[in-house]
Each structure stands twice: as structure tokens, then as C-alpha cells.
Backbone bond lengths (Angstrom), bond angles and torsions (degrees), N, CA, C in turn:
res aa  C-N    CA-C-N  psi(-1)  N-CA   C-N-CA  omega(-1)  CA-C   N-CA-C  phi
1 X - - - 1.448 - - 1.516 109.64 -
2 X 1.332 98.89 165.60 1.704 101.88 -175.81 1.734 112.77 -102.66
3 X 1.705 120.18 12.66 0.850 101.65 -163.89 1.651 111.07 119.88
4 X 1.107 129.21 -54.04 1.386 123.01 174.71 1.800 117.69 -67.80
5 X 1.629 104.72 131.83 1.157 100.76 156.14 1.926 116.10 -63.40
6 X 1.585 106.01 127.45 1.293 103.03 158.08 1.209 147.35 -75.63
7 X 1.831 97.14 -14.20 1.542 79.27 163.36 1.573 137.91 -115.29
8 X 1.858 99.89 31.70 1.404 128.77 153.07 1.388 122.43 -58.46
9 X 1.186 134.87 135.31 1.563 116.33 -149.55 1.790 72.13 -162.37
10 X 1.208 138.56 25.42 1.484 121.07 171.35 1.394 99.29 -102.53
11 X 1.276 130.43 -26.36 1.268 116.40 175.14 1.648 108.94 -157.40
12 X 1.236 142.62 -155.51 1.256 143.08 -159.29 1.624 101.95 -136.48
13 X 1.156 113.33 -24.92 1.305 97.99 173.17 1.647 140.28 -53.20
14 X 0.890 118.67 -167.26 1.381 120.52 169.50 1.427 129.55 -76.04
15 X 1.296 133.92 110.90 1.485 144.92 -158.60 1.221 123.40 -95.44
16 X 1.235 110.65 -91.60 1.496 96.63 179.17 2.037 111.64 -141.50
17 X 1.476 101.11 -16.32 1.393 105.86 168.29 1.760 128.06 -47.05
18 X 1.152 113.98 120.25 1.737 103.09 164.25 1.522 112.26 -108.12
19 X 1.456 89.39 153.01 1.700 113.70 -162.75 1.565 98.30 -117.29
20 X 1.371 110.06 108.80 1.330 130.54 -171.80 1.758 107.26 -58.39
21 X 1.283 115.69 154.72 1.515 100.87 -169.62 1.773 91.89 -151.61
22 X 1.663 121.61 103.18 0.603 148.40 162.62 1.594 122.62 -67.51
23 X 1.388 116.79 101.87 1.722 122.36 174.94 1.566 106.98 -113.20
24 X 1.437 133.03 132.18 1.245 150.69 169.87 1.435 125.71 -130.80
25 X 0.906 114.32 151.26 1.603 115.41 167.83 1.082 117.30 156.00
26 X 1.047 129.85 -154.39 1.775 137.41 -172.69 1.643 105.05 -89.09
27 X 1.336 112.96 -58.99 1.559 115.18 -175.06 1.392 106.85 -89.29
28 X 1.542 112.35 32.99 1.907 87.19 165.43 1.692 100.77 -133.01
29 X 1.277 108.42 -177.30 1.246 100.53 -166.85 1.235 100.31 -113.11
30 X 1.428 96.66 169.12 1.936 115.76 -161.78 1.443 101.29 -62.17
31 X 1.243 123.04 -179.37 1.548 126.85 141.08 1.371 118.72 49.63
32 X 1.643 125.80 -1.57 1.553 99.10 163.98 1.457 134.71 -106.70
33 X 1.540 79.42 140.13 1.785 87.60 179.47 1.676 134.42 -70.19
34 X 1.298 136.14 91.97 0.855 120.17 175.13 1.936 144.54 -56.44
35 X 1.232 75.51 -4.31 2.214 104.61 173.96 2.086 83.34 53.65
36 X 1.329 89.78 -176.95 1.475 100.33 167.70 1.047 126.80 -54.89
37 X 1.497 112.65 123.98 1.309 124.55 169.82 1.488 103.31 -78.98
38 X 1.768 99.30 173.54 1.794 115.02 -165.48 1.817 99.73 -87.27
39 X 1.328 91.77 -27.42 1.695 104.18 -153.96 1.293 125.34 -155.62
40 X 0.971 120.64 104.07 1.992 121.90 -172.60 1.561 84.39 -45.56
41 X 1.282 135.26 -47.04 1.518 99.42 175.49 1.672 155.15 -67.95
42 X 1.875 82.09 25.62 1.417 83.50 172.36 1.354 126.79 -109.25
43 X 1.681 101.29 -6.19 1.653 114.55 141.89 1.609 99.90 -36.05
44 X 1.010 128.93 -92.69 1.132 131.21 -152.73 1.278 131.99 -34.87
45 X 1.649 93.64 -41.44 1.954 128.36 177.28 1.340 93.12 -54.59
46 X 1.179 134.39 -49.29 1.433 151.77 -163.26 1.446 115.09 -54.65
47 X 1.384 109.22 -78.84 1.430 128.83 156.97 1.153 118.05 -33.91
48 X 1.376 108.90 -55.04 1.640 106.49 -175.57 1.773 111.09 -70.91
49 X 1.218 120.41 -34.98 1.239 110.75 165.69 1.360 134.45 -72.03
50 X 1.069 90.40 -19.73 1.612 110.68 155.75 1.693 130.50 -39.54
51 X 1.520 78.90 -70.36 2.001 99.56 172.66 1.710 94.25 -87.07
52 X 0.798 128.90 0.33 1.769 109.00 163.40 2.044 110.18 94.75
53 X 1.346 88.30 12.99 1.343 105.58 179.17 1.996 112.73 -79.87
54 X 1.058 112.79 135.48 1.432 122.68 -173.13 1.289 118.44 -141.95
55 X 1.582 118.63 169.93 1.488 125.81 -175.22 1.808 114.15 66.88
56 X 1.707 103.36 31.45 1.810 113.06 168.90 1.223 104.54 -75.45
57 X 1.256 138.43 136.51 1.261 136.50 -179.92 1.870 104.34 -107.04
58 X 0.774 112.42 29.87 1.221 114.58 158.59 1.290 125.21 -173.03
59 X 1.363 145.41 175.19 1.347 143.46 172.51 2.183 94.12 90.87
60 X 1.385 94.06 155.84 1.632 109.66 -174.33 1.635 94.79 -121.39
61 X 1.415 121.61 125.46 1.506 115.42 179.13 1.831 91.74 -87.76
62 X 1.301 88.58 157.51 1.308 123.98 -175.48 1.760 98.64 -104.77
63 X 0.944 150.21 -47.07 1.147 167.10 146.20 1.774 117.47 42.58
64 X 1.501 99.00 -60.51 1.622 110.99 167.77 1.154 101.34 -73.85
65 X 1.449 132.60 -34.88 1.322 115.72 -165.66 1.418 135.64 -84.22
66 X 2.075 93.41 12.11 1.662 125.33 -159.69 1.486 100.61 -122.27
67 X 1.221 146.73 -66.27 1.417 171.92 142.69 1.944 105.77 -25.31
68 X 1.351 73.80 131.42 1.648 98.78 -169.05 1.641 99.44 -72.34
């Protein structure tokens, strides 16, 4: 699932499920927790600052708080 309770039926948005978000690699660091995020769009904020992408109007990158 993406996050929605299914058997909420008032609207489609996002409910109350969290969707675990796994980062690894060489340049990031061990062990941190990012606790709940505000907004699956800050995956995105992330990435995009990542690749050097700018002008997202929403989402908070996590980015420094991943990278060695």
C-alpha cells in the first residue's frame, strides 16, 4: 500500500499508514533516523537536490541530513 487506510472511504488521500523509506550507499551515513516526514514530497525535494534540480515548490529535502 501507499499509505492509505482502506477502509477510509471519505476521501483518497493519505491516512494514517507510514511507508518506510530506506537510503544506502557509500556517501550516506549509517543509522539515521529521519522519524516522520511532513510529505512524500520531500522524497522528491531530496532527489531533486540531489541532481541539482531547483524551483520545487513543495517538499523539504532531507539531503544533508543523509550524505556524509
Amino acid at each position: 500500500d501507499h499509505g492509505c487506510d482502506p477502509t477510509y472511504i471519505a476521501h483518497t488521500d493519505h491516512t494514517r499508514e507510514y511507508v518506510p523509506l530506506l537510503v544506502t550507499g557509500s556517501m550516506t551515513k549509517p543509522g539515521v533516523n529521519l522519524g516522520a516526514r511532513e510529505t512524500f514530497a520531500d522524497i522528491g525535494a531530496t532527489a531533486a537536490e540531489y541532481l541539482g534540480v531547483s524551483g520545487l515548490k513543495r517538499g523539504t529535502s532531507f539531503l544533508k541530513e543523509i550524505l556524509l
